[in-house]
N, C-alpha and C positions, 0 to 999 in steps of 0.2 A: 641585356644582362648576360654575365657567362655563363655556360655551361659547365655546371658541375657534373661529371660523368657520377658518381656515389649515389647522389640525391637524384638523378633522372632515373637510376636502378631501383630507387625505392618508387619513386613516381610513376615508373613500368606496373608495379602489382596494385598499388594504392592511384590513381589519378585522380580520384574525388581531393587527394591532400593538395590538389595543384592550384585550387581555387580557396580565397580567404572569405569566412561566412561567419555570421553572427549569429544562426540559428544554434539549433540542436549538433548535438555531437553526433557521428554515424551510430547508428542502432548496432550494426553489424551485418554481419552477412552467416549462411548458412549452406554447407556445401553444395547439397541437391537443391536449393533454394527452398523460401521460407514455406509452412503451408497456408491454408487459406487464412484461416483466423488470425496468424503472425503477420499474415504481409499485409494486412490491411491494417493493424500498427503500424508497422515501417512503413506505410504509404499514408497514414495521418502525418506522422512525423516530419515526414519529406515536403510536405504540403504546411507543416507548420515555418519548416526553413524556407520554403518558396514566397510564404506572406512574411517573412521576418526581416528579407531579404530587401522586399519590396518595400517596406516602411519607408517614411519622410518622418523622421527627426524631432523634425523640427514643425512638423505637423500635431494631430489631434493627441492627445490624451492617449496612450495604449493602456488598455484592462487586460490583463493577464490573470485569468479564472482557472489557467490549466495548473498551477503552481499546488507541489503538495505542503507547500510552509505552515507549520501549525499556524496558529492565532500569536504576534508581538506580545508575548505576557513572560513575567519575569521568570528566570531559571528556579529551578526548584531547590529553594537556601541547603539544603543539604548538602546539596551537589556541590555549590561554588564553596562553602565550608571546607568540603572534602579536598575540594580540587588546590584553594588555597592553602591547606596544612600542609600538603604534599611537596607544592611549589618552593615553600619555606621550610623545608627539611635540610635534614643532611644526607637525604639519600636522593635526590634529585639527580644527580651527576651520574647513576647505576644505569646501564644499560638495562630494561625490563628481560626476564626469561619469556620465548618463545609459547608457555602457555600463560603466563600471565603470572601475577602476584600471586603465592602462594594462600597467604593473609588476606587479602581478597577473595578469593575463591569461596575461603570456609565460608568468607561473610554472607556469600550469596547462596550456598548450600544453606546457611539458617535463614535467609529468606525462602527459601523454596520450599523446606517443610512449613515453611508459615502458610504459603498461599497453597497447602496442600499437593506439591507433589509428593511422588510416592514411587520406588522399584517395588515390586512384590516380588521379582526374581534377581536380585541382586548378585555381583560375583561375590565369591570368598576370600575378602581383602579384610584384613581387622580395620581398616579404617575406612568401613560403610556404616553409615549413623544409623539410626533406630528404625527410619524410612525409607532406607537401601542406598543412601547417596552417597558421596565424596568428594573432594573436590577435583576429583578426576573426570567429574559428569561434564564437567565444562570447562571453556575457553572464552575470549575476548575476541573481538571483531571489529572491523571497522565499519561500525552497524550492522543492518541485516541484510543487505543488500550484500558486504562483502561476503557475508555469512551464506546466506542463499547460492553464490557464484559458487561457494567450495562441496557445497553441500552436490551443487548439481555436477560441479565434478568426479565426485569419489561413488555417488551412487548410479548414474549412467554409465552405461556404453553406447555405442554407436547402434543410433537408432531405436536405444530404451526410449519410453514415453513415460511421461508426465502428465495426471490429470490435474486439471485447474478449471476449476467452476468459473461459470460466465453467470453476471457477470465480474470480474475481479480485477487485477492492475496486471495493467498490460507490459509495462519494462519488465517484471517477473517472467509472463509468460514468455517472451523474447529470450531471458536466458538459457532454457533447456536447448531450444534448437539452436541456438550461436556453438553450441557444445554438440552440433551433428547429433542429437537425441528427438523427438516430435514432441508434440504437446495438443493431446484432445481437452475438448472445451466439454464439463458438463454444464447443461442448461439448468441453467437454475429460472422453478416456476413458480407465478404468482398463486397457483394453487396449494405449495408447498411454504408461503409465506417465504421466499426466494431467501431457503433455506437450503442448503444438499439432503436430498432424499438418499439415503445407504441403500436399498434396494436398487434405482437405479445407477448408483457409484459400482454397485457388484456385479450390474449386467451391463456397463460400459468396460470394466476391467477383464472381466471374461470377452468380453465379446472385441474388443481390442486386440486380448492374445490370442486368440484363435485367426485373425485375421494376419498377427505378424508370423504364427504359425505357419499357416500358409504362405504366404511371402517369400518366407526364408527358409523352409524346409528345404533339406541339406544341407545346409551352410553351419560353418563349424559355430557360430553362436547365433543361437534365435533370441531377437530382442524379445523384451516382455513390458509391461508395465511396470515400473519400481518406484512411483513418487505421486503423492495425492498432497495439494496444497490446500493447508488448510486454514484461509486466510480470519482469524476470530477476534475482535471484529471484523468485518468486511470491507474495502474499499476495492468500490463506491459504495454499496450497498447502503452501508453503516450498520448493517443488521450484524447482532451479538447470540452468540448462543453461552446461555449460561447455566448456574445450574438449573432454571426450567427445563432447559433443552440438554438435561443429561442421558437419557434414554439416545437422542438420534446422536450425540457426541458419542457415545459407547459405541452403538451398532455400527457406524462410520469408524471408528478406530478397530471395531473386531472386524470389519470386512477388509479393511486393508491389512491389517497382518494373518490372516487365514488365509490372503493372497498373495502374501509376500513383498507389502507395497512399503513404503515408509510414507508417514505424516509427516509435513512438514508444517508445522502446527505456528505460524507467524501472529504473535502477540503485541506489535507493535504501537498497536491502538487500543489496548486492553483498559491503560488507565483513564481513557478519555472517554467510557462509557458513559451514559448519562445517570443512571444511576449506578452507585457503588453497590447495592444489595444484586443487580442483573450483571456484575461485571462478566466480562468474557473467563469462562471457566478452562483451566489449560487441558488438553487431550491426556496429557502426562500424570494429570489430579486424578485418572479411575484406574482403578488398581486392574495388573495387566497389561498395559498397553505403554508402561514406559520405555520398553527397549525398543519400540517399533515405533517412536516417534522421535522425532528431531525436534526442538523448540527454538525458538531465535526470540528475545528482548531483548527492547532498544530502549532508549531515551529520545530518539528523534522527533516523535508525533504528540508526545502528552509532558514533557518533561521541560521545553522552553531550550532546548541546544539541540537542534536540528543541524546547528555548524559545525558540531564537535563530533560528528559521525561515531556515538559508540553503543556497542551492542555485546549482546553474547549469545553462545549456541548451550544448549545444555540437551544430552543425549548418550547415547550406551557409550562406555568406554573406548571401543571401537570405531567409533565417528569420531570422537572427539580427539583421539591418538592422531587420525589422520589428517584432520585441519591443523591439529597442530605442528604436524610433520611441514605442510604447505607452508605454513605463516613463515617458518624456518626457512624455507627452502626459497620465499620468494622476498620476503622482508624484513627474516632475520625477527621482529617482535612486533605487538600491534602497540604501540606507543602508551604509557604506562601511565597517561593524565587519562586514559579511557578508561583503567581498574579501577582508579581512584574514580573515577564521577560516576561508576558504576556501583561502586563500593558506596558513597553518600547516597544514591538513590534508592538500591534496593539491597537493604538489610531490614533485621527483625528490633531493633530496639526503641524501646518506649518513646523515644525523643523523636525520631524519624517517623513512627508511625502516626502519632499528633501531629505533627507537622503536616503530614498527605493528607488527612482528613482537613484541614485547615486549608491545603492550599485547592487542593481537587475542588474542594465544595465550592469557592470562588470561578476555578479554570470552568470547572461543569456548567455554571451556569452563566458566564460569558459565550461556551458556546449554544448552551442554550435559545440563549436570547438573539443571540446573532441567527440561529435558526429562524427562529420567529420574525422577524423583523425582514429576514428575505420572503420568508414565507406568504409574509402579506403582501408583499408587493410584489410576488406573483402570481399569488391565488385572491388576493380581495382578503380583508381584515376579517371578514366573516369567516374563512378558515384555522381561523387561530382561537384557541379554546378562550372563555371569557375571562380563564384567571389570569391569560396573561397578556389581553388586549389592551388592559391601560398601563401597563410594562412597554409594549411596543409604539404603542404611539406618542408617550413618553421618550423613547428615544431618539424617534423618526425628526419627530420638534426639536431635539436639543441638536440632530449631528447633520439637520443640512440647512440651510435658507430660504433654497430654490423647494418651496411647498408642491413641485409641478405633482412631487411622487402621492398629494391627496386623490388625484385621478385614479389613480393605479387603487387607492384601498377602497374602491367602490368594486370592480370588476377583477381585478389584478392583470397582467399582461396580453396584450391579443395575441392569440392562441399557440400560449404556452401556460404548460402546468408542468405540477409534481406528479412524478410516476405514483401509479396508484399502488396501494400499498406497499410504497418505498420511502416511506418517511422514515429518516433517522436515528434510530437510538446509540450512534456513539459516531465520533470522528467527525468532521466537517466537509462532505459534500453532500450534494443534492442531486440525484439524477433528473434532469429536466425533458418533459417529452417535446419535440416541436413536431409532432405529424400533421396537424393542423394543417402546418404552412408547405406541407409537401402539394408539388403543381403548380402553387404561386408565381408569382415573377414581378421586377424589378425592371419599367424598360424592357429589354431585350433577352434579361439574366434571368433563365426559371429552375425554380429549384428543384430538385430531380432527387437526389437523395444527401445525405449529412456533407460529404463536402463541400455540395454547391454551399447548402447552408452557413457554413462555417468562412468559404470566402465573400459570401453577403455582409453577412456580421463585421468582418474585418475592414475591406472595403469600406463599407459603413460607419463602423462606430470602431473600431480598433479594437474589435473584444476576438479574445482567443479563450477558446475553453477545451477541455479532452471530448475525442468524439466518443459516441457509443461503441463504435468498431476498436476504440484505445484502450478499451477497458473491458471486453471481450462481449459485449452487450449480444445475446442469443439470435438476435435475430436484424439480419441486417438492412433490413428493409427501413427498418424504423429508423427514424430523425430525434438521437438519443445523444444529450451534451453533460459531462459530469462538472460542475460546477461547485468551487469551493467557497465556504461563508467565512473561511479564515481568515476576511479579510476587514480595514474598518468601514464604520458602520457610513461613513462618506461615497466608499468606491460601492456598497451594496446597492443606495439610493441612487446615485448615478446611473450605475450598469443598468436595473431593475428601470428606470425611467428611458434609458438610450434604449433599450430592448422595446421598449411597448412604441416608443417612435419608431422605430427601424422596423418593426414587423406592421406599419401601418401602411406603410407607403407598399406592402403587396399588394397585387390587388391577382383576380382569379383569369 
């Protein structure tokens, strides 16, 4: 092959690009390299490309459980309504503006006093509504993920830190340090219903800057803490704080802004609460604490277009000036079918609001049930409360053949269960414990901690799933797999049957 001198220059700083791979894209890198909790993300990953790699084709079945794709269920008719008028307009051919549709905007400002946000300190513009907004609160994004990347730009500098509860989604935490900023992990405990405790969010933030204090004393800027993730609902967790839990939602938003921290309050999975009366309540709804949070909703996780990447940020006029300077400056607009399916999702009128209750009450209880139906065949049928065990077994009959999975609802999987008080209330994963099989072995292959596990699994049965360590799980000892139910009710009975064969042939 020739040599192209251009392309060997780029291949000088990049040589990972010299090889063609069907895994994962590179995580990234981070100047002084990652710290502990990051690199053992980026070293799942790397380990996820080294078995993706290895695959035969043309071999078994591959179950991919590490996928965040909601549940196959239709778009939410609003949206494609929306999206449809827009397409057959006469303004389709307009370049969108840099913040987005003007006419869109309001729409979502009168969604936002609906689900109760609120400024108490608003600036002095005649066109701040009755509850301090504007449409200058917000911008469009290509989802939250792009949202989150600007957000971590404008509010770090080199070496600011980021707190992120463990445990929570680990490509998140990977963004602040790709941006030379760190990222402490707080531990979230089963004492605390693996909820954030604010007293210790105020003595990891204090006690944080006093260590960067020292660090960098004399240096023309000392880093600080400047960013608290506040992912509500949770992934993986699934745990919602709502309004039950408005007292620790307040004390958690007044410790971060008496310390100068911003919320970054990620709503993504808000609508896929299990109930509507618990939904995830936004940090931005208790009066006070709007300037000092950032918001990001999407459509990707409860909305049925996960394809269509679109989101929005809504926060003090000042954040929102500055993303929208970026979007300009890097891509000119965020493409203007995003305002529109934004615009049919989330506004305030009567037709749209019947509609969400209509379709939610269906999504909710698809993933419901799809809970349930893993549930048993990893815990034994007896785990599943009685109103909904002739629902489950009901389904188990209709969506497989092979009855092997009646074994499974006497005992449920050898020895694997659900973390203990980590059942579910919104979103679609399961944290799975495997400590059990820690020591085991396979032949010659003993399992030592999650990755051994996870190349067992694969080798074995072709299942990939996120490790404990990918999702910032506290404690790394533990054999911790986040497993998705978003999937049908075929690949659940399968996996749940391939798992209780493959963890039989351990032996001690």
């Amino acid at each position: 092959m020739e040599e192209i001198k251009s392309i060997n220059r780029i291949l000088e700083d990049r040589p990972y690009l010299g090889k063609r791979h069907d895994g994962f894209p590179s995580v990234g890198v981070k100047k002084d390299g990652f710290s502990e909790p990051i690199k053992r993300i980026a070293d799942g990953f790397s380990l996820y490309d080294s078995l993706i790699a290895t695959r035969n084709f043309n071999s078994k079945k591959e179950y991919n459980f590490t996928s965040g794709d909601p549940l196959q269920f239709e778009a939410f008719p609003p949206i494609k309504d929306a999206m449809h008028k827009y397409i057959e307009s006469e303004f389709s051919y307009k370049y969108p503006y840099s913040e987005g549709d003007d006419r869109i905007r309001e729409i979502l400002v009168k969604y936002l006093k609906q689900e109760g946000i609120v400024n108490t300190d608003p600036y002095d513009f005649n066109d701040i509504n009755d509850v301090g907004l504007s449409r200058y609160n917000l911008t469009f994004t290509i989802a939250t993920s792009h949202a989150f990347q600007y957000i971590m730009d404008i509010i770090t500098k080199e070496n600011d830190v980021i707190i992120v509860p463990g445990p929570n989604y680990g490509l998140f935490a990977i963004r602040p340090e790709r941006m030379n900023a760190d990222v402490r992990v707080l531990p979230l405990k089963e004492e605390d219903n693996y909820l954030p405790n604010p007293e210790e969010l105020e003595n990891l933030i204090k006690k944080t800057n006093k260590e960067l204090e020292e660090k960098y004393k004399g240096q023309s800027y000392i880093p600080k803490v400047v960013g608290y993730l506040n992912a509500n609902p949770c992934n993986p967790t699934g745990k919602v704080m709502g309004k039950s839990e408005y007292e620790r939602l307040k004390n958690i938003g007044n410790v971060c802004k008496d310390n100068g921290v911003f919320v970054i309050d990620d709503l993504v999975y808000r609508d896929i609460s299990y109930s509507e009366e618990g939904k995830a309540l936004p940090m931005a709804s208790i009066p006070g604490l709007f300037r000092n949070t950032i918001t990001l909703f999407g459509l990707s996780k409860a909305y049925g277009l996960a394809s269509l990447r679109s989101g929005f940020v809504v926060a003090d006029e000042v954040i929102i000036r500055e993303i929208v300077n970026r979007i300009f400056q890097e891509m000119d607009a965020v493409p203007a079918i995003i305002g529109e399916s934004l615009g049919g999702a989330f506004n305030n009128t009567h037709l749209r609001n019947e509609e969400y209750k209509a379709y939610f009450s269906k999504l909710r209880k698809e993933y419901i049930n799809r809970y349930q139906v893993f549930k048993s065949l990893i815990m034994g049928i007896d785990s599943i409360d009685k109103e909904h065990r002739s629902e489950v077994l009901s389904t188990l009959w209709e969506h497989s053949s092979n009855k092997d999975y009646f074994k499974l609802l006497d005992k449920g999987i050898n020895g694997v269960n659900i973390m203990k008080n980590l059942e579910p209330e919104a979103g679609f994963f399961l944290l799975l414990n495997f400590n059990e099989l820690k020591g085991m072995h396979y032949n010659d292959f003993v399992i030592n901690n999650e990755f051994d596990l996870l190349k067992y699994f694969y080798n074995d049965i072709k299942l990939r799933y996120i490790l404990g360590s990918g999702c910032l799980w506290p404690n790394k000892e533990d054999l911790i797999g986040r497993f998705t139910f978003a999937k049908p009710y075929e690949d659940l009975i399968e996996v749940s049957t391939l798992m209780d064969q493959s963890t039989k042939k351990l032996v001690r």
